[in-house]
N, CA, C and O atoms as a GROMACS GRO file, in nm:
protein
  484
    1UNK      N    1   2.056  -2.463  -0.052
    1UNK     CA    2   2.188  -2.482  -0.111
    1UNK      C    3   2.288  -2.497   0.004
    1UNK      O    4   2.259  -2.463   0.118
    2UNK      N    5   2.399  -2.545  -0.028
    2UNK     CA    6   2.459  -2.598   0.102
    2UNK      C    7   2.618  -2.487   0.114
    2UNK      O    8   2.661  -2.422   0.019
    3UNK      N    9   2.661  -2.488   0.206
    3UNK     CA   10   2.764  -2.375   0.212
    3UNK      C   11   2.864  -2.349   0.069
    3UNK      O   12   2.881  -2.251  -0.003
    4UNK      N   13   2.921  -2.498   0.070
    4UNK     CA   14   3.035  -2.479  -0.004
    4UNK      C   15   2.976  -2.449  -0.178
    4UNK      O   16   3.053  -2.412  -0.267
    5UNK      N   17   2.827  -2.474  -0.199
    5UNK     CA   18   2.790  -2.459  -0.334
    5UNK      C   19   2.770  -2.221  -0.313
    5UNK      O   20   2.817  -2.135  -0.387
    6UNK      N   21   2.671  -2.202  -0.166
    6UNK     CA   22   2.659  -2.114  -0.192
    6UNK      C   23   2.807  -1.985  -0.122
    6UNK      O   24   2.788  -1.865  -0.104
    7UNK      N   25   2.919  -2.048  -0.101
    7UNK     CA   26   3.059  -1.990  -0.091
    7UNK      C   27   3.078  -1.960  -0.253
    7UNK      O   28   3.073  -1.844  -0.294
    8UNK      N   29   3.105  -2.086  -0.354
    8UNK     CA   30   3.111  -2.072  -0.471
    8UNK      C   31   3.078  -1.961  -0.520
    8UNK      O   32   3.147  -1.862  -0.538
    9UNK      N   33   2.976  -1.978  -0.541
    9UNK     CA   34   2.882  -1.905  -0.623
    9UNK      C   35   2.884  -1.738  -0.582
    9UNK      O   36   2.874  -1.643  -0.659
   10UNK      N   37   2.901  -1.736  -0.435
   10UNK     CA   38   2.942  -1.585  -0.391
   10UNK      C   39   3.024  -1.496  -0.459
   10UNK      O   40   3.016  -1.391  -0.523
   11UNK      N   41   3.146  -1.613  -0.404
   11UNK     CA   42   3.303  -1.587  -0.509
   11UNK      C   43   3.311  -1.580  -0.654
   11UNK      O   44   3.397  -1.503  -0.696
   12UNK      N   45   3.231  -1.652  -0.753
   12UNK     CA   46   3.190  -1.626  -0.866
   12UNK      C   47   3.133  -1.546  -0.900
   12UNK      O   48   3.160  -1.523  -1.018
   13UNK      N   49   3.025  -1.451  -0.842
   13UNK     CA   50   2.969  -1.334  -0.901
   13UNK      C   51   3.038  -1.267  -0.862
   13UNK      O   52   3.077  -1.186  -0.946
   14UNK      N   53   3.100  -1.250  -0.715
   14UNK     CA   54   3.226  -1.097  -0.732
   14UNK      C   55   3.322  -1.102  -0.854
   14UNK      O   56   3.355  -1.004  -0.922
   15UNK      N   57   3.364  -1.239  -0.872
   15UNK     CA   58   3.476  -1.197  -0.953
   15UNK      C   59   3.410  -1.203  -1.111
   15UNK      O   60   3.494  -1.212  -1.201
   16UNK      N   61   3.268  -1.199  -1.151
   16UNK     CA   62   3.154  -1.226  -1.245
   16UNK      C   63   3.140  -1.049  -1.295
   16UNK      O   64   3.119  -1.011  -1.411
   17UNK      N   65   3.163  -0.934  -1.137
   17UNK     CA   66   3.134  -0.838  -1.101
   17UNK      C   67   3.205  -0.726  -1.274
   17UNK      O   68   3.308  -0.762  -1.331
   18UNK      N   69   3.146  -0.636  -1.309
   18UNK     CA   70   3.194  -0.514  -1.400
   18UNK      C   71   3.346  -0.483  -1.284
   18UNK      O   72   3.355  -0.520  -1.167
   19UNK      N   73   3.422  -0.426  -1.344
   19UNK     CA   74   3.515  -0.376  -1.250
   19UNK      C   75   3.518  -0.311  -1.134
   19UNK      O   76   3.585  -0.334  -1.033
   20UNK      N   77   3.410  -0.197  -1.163
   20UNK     CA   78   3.391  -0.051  -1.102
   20UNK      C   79   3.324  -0.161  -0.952
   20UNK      O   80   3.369  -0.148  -0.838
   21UNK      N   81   3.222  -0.253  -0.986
   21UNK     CA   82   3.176  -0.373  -0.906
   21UNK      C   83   3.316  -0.392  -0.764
   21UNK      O   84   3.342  -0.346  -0.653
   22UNK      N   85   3.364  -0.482  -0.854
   22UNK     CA   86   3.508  -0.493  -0.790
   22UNK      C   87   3.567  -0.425  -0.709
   22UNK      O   88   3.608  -0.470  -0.602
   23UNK      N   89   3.581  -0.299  -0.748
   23UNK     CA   90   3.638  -0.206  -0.641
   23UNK      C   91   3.583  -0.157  -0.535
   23UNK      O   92   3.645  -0.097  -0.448
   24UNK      N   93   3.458  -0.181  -0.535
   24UNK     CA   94   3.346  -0.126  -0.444
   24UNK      C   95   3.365  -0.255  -0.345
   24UNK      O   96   3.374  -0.239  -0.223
   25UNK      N   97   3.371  -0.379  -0.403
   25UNK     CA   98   3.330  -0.504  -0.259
   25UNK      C   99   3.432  -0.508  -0.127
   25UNK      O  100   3.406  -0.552  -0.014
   26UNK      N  101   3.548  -0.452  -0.175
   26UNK     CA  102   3.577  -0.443  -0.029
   26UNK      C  103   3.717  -0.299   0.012
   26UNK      O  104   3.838  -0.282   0.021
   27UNK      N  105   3.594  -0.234   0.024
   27UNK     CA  106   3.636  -0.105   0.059
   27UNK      C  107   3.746  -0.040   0.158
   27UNK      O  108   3.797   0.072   0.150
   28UNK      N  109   3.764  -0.123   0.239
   28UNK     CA  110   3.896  -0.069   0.332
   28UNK      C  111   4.000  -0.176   0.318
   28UNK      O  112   4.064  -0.196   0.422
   29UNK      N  113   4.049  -0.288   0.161
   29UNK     CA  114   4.129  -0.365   0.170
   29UNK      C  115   4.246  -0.267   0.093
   29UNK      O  116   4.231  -0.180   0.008
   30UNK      N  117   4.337  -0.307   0.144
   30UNK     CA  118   4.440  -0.227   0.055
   30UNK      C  119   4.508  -0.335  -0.116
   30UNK      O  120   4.566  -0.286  -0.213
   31UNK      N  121   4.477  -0.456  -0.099
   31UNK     CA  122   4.477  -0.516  -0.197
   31UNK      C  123   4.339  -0.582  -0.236
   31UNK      O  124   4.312  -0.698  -0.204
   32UNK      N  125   4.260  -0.505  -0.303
   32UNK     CA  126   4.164  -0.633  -0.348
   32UNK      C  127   4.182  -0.701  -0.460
   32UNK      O  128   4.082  -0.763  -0.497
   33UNK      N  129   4.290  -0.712  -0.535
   33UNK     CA  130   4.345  -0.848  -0.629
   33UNK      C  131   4.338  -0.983  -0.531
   33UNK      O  132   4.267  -1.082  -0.544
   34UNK      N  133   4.448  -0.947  -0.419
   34UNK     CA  134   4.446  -1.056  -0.304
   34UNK      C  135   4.341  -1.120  -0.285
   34UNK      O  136   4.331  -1.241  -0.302
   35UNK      N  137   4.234  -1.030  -0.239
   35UNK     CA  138   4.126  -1.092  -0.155
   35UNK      C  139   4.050  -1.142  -0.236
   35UNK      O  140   3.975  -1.223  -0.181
   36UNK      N  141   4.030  -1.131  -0.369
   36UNK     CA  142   3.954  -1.194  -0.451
   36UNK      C  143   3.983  -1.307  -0.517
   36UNK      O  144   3.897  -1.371  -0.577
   37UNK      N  145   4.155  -1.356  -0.508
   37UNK     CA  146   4.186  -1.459  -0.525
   37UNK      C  147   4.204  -1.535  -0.416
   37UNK      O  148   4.203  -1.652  -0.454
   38UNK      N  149   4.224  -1.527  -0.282
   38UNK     CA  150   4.213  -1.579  -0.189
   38UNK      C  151   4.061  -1.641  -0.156
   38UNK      O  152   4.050  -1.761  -0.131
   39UNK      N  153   3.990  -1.588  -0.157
   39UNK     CA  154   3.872  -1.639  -0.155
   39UNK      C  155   3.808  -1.735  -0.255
   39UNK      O  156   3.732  -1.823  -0.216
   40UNK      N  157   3.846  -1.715  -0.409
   40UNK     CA  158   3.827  -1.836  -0.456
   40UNK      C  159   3.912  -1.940  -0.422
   40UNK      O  160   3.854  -2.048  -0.417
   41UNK      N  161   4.051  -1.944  -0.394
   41UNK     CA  162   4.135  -2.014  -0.335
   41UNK      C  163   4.106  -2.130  -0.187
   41UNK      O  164   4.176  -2.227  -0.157
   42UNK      N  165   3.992  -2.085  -0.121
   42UNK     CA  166   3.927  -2.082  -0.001
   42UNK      C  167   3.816  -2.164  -0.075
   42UNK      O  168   3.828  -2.286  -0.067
   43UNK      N  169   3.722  -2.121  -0.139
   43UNK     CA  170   3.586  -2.212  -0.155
   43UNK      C  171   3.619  -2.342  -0.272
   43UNK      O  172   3.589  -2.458  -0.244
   44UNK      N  173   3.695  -2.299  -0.429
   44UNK     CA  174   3.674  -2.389  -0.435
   44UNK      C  175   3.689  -2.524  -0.414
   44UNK      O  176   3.606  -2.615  -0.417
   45UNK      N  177   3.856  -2.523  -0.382
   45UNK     CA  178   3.906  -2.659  -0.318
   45UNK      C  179   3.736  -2.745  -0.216
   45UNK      O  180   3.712  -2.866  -0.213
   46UNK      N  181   3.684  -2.678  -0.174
   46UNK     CA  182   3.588  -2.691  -0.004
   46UNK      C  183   3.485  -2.734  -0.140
   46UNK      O  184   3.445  -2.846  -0.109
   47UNK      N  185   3.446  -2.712  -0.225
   47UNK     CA  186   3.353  -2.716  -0.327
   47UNK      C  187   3.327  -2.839  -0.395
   47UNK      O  188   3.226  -2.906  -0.418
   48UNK      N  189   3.473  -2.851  -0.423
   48UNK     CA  190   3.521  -2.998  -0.525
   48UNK      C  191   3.532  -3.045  -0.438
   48UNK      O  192   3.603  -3.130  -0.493
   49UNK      N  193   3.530  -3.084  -0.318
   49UNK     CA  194   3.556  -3.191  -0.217
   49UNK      C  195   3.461  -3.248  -0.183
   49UNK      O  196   3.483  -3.352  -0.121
   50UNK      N  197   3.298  -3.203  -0.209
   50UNK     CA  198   3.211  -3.278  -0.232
   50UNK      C  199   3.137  -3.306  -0.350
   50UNK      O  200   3.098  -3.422  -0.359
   51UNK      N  201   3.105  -3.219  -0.454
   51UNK     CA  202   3.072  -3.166  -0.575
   51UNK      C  203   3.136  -3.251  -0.702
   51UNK      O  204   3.080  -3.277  -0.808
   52UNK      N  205   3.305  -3.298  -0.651
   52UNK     CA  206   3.345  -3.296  -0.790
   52UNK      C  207   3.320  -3.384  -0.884
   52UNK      O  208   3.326  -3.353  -1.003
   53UNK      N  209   3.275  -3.565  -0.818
   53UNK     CA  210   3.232  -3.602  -0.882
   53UNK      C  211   3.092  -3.590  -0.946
   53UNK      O  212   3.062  -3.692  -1.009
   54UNK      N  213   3.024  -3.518  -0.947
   54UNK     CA  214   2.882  -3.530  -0.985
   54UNK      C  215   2.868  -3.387  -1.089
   54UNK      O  216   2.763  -3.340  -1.134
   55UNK      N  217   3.033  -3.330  -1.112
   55UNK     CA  218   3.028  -3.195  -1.215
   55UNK      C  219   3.019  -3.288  -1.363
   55UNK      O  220   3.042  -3.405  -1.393
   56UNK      N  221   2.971  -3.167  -1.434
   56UNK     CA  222   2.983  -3.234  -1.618
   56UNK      C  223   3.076  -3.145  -1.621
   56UNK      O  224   3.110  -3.059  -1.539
   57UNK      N  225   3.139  -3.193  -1.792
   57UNK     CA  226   3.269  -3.218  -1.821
   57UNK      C  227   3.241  -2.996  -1.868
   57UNK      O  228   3.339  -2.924  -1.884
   58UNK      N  229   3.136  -2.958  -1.876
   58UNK     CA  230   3.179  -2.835  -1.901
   58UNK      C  231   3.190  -2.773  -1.778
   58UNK      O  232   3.279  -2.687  -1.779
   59UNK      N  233   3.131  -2.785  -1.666
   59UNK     CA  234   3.138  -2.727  -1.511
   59UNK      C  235   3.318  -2.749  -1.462
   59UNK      O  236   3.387  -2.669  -1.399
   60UNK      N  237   3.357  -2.880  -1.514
   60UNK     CA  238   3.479  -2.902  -1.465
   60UNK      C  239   3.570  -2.801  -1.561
   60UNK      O  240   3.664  -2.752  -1.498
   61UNK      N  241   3.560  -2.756  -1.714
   61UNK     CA  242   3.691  -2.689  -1.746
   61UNK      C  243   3.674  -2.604  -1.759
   61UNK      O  244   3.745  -2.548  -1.843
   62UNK      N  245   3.569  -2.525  -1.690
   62UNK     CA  246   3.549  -2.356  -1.683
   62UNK      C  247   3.610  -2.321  -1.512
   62UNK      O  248   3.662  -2.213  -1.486
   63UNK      N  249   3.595  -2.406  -1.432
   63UNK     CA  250   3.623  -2.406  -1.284
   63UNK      C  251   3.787  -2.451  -1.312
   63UNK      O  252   3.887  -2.404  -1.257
   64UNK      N  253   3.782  -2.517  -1.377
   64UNK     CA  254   3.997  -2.545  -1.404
   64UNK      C  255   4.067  -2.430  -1.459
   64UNK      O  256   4.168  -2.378  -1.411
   65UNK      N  257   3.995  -2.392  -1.577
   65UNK     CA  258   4.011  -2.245  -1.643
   65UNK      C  259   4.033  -2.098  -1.554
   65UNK      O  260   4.092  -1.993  -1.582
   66UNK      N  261   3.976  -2.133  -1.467
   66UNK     CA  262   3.928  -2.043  -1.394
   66UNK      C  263   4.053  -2.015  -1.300
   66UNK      O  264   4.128  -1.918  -1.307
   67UNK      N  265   4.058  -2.117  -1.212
   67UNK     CA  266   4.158  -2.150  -1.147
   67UNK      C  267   4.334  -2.155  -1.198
   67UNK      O  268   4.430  -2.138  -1.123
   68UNK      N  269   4.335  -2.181  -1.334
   68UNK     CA  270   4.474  -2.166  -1.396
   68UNK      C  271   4.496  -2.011  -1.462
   68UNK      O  272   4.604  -1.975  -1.509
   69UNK      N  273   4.381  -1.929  -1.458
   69UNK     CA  274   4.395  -1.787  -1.460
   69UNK      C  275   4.414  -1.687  -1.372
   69UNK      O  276   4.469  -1.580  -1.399
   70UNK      N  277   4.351  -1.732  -1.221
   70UNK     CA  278   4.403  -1.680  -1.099
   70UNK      C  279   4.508  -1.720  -1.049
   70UNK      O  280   4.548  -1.664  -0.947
   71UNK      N  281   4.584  -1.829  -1.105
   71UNK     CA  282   4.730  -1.873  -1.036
   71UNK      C  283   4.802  -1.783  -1.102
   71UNK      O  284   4.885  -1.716  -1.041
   72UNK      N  285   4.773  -1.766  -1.275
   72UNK     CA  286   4.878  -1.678  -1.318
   72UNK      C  287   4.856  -1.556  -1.313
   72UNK      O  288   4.902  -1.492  -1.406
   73UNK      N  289   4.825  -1.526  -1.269
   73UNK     CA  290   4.787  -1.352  -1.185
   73UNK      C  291   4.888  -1.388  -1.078
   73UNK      O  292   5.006  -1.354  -1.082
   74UNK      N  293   4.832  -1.457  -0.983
   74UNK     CA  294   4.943  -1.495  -0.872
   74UNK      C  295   5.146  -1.503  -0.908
   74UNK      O  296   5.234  -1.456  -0.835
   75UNK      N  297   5.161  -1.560  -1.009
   75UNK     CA  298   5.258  -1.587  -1.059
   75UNK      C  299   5.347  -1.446  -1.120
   75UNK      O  300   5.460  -1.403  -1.093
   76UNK      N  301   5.225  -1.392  -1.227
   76UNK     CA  302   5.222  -1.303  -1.318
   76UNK      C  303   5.311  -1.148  -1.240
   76UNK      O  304   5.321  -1.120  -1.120
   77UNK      N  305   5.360  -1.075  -1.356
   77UNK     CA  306   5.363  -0.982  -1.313
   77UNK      C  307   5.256  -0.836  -1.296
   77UNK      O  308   5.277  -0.718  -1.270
   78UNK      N  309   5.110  -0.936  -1.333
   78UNK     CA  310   5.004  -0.814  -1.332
   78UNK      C  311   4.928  -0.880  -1.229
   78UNK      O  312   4.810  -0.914  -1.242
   79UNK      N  313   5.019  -0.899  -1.099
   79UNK     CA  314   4.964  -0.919  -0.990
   79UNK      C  315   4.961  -0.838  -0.922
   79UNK      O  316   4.903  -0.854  -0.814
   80UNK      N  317   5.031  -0.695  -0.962
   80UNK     CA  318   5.030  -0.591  -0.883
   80UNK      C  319   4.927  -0.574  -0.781
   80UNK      O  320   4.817  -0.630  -0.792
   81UNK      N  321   4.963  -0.489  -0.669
   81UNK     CA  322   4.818  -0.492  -0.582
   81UNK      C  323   4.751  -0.354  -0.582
   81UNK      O  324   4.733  -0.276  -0.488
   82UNK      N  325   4.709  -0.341  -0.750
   82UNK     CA  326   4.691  -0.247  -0.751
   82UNK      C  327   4.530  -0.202  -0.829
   82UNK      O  328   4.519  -0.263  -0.935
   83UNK      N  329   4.433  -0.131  -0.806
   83UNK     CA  330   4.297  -0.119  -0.875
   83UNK      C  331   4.366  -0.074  -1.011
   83UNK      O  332   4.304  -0.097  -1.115
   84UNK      N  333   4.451  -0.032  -1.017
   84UNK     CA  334   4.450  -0.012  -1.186
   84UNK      C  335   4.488  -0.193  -1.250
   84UNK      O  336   4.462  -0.223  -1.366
   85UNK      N  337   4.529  -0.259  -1.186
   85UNK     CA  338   4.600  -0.372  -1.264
   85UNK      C  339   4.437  -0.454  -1.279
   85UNK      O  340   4.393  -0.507  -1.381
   86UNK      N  341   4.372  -0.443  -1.154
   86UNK     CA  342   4.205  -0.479  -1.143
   86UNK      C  343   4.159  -0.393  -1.283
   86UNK      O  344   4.119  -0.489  -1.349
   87UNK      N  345   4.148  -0.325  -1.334
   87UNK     CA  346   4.128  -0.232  -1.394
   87UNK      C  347   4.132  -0.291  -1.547
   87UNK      O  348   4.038  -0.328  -1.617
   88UNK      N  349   4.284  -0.289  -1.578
   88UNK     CA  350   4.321  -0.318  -1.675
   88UNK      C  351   4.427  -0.439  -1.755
   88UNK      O  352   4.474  -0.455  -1.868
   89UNK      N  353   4.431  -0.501  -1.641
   89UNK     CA  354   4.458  -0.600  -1.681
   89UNK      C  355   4.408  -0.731  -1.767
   89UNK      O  356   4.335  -0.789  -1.687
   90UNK      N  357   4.409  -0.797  -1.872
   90UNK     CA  358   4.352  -0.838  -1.976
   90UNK      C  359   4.349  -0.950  -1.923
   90UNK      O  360   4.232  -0.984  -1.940
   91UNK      N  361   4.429  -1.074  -1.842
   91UNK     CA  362   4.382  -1.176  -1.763
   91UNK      C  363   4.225  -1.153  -1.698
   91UNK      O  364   4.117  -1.202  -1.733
   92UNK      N  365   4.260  -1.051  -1.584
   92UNK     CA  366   4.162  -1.001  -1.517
   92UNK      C  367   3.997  -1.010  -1.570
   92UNK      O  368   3.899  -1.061  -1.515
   93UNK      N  369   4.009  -0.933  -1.708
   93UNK     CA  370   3.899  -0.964  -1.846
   93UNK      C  371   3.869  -1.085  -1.854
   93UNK      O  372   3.747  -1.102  -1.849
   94UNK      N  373   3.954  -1.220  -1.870
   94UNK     CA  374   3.953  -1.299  -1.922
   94UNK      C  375   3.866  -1.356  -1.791
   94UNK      O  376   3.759  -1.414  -1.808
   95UNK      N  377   3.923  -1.334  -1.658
   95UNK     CA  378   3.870  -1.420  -1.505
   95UNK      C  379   3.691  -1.376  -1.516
   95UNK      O  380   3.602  -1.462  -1.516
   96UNK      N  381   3.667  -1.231  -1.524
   96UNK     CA  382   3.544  -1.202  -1.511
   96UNK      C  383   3.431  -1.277  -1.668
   96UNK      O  384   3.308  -1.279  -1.673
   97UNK      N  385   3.489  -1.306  -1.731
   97UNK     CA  386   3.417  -1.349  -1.841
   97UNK      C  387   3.397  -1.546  -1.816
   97UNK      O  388   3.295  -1.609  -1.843
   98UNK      N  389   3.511  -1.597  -1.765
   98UNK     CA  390   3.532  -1.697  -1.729
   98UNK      C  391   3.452  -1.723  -1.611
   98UNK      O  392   3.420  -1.841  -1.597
   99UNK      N  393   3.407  -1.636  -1.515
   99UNK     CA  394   3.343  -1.643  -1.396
   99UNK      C  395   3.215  -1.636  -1.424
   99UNK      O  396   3.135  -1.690  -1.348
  100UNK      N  397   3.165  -1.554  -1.560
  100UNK     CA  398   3.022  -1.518  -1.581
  100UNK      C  399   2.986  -1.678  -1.626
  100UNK      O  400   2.873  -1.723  -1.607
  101UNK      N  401   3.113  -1.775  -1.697
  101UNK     CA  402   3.095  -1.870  -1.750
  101UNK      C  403   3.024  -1.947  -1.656
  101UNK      O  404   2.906  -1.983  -1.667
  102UNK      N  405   3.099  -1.970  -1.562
  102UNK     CA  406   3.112  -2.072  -1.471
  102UNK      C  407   2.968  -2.045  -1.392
  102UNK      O  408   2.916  -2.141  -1.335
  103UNK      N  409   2.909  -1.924  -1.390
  103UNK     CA  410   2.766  -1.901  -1.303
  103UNK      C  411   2.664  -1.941  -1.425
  103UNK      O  412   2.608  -2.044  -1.388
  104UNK      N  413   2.636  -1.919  -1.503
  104UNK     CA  414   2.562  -2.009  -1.644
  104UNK      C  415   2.597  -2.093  -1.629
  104UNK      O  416   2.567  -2.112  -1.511
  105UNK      N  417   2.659  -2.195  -1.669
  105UNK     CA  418   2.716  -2.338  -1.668
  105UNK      C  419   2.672  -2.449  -1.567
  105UNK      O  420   2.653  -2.568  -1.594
  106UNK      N  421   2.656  -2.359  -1.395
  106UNK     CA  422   2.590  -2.385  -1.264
  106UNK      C  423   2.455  -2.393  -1.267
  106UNK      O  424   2.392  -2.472  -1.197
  107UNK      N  425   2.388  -2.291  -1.370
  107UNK     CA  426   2.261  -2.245  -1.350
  107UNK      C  427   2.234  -2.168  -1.227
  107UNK      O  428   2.139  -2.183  -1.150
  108UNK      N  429   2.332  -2.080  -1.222
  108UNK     CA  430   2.340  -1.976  -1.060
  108UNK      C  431   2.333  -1.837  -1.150
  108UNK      O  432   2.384  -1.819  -1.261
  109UNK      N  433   2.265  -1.754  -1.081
  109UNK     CA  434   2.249  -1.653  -1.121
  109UNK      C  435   2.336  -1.498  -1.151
  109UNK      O  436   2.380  -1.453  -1.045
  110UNK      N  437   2.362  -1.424  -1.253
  110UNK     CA  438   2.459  -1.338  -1.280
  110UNK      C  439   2.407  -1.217  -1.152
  110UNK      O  440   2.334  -1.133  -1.203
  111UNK      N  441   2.422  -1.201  -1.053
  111UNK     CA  442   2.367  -1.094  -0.963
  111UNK      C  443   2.460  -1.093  -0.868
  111UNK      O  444   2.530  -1.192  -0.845
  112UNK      N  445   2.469  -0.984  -0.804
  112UNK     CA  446   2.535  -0.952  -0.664
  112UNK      C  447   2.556  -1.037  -0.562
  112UNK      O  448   2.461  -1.093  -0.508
  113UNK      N  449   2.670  -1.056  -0.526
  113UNK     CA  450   2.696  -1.187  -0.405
  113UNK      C  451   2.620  -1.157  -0.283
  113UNK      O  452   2.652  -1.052  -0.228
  114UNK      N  453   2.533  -1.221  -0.232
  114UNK     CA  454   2.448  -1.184  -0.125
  114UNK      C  455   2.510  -1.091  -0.015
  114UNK      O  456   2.448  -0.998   0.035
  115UNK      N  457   2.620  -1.120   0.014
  115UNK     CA  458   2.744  -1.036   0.124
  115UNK      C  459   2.786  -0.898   0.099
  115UNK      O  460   2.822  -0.817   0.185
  116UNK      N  461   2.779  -0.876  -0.051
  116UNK     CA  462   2.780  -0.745  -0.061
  116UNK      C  463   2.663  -0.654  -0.121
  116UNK      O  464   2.673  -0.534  -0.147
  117UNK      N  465   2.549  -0.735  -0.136
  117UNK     CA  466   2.420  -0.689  -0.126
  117UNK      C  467   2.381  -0.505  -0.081
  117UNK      O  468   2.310  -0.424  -0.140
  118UNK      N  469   2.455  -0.494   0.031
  118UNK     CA  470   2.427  -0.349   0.098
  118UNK      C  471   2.555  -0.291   0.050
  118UNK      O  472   2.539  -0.182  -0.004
  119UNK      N  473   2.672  -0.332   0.053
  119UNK     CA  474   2.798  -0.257   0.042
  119UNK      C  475   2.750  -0.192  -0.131
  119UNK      O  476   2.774  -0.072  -0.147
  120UNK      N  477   2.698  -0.254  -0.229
  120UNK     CA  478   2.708  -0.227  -0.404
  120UNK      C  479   2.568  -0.167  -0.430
  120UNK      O  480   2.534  -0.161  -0.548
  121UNK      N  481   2.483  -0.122  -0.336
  121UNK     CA  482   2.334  -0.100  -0.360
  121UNK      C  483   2.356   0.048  -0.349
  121UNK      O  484   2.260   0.125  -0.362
   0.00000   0.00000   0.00000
């Protein structure tokens, strides 16, 4: 698999991750809302730049979906940088269900992003 498919797919099972998941992947960030949208922010653009023509029409509006739910987090006022807003925020629900989408849809697997393999074990 080639970087930018297996960057994807990284970034998709963290944010694919149960919550409690979530809070565990990166342990000394003081925002991990940030870093978890930054990083999809980071792969997929790099993704669709080779990928995009050769997606079907359901790969493309779960990855758009996806992407217009982490902007409004960004936007939102439950962008707080806070594990409770990770927590309980009902977007947030919506990203991890949307992310489980988008790893079915790939035919990539619902499991632990290889990178945090040791950090969630």
């Amino acid at each position: 698999m080639n970087s930018q498919k297996s960057e994807l797919r990284a970034i998709l099972q963290a944010l694919a991750l149960p919550v409690t998941g979530q809070l565990r992947l990166y342990p000394n960030e003081a925002c991990k809302v940030s870093r978890l949208i930054q990083e999809y922010e980071q792969s997929e653009p790099q993704f669709l730049a080779i990928w995009e023509t050769s997606l079907n029409e359901s790969q493309q509006a779960v990855l758009g979906s996806l992407r217009h739910d982490l902007m409004q987090i960004c936007l939102g006022a439950d962008h707080a940088c806070t594990d409770l807003a990770l927590r309980q925020s009902a977007r947030w629900q919506r990203v991890r269900v949307l992310a489980r989408s988008a790893l079915v849809t790939f035919g990539w697997p619902l499991a632990l992003p290889p990178q945090f393999e040791r950090v969630l074990a």
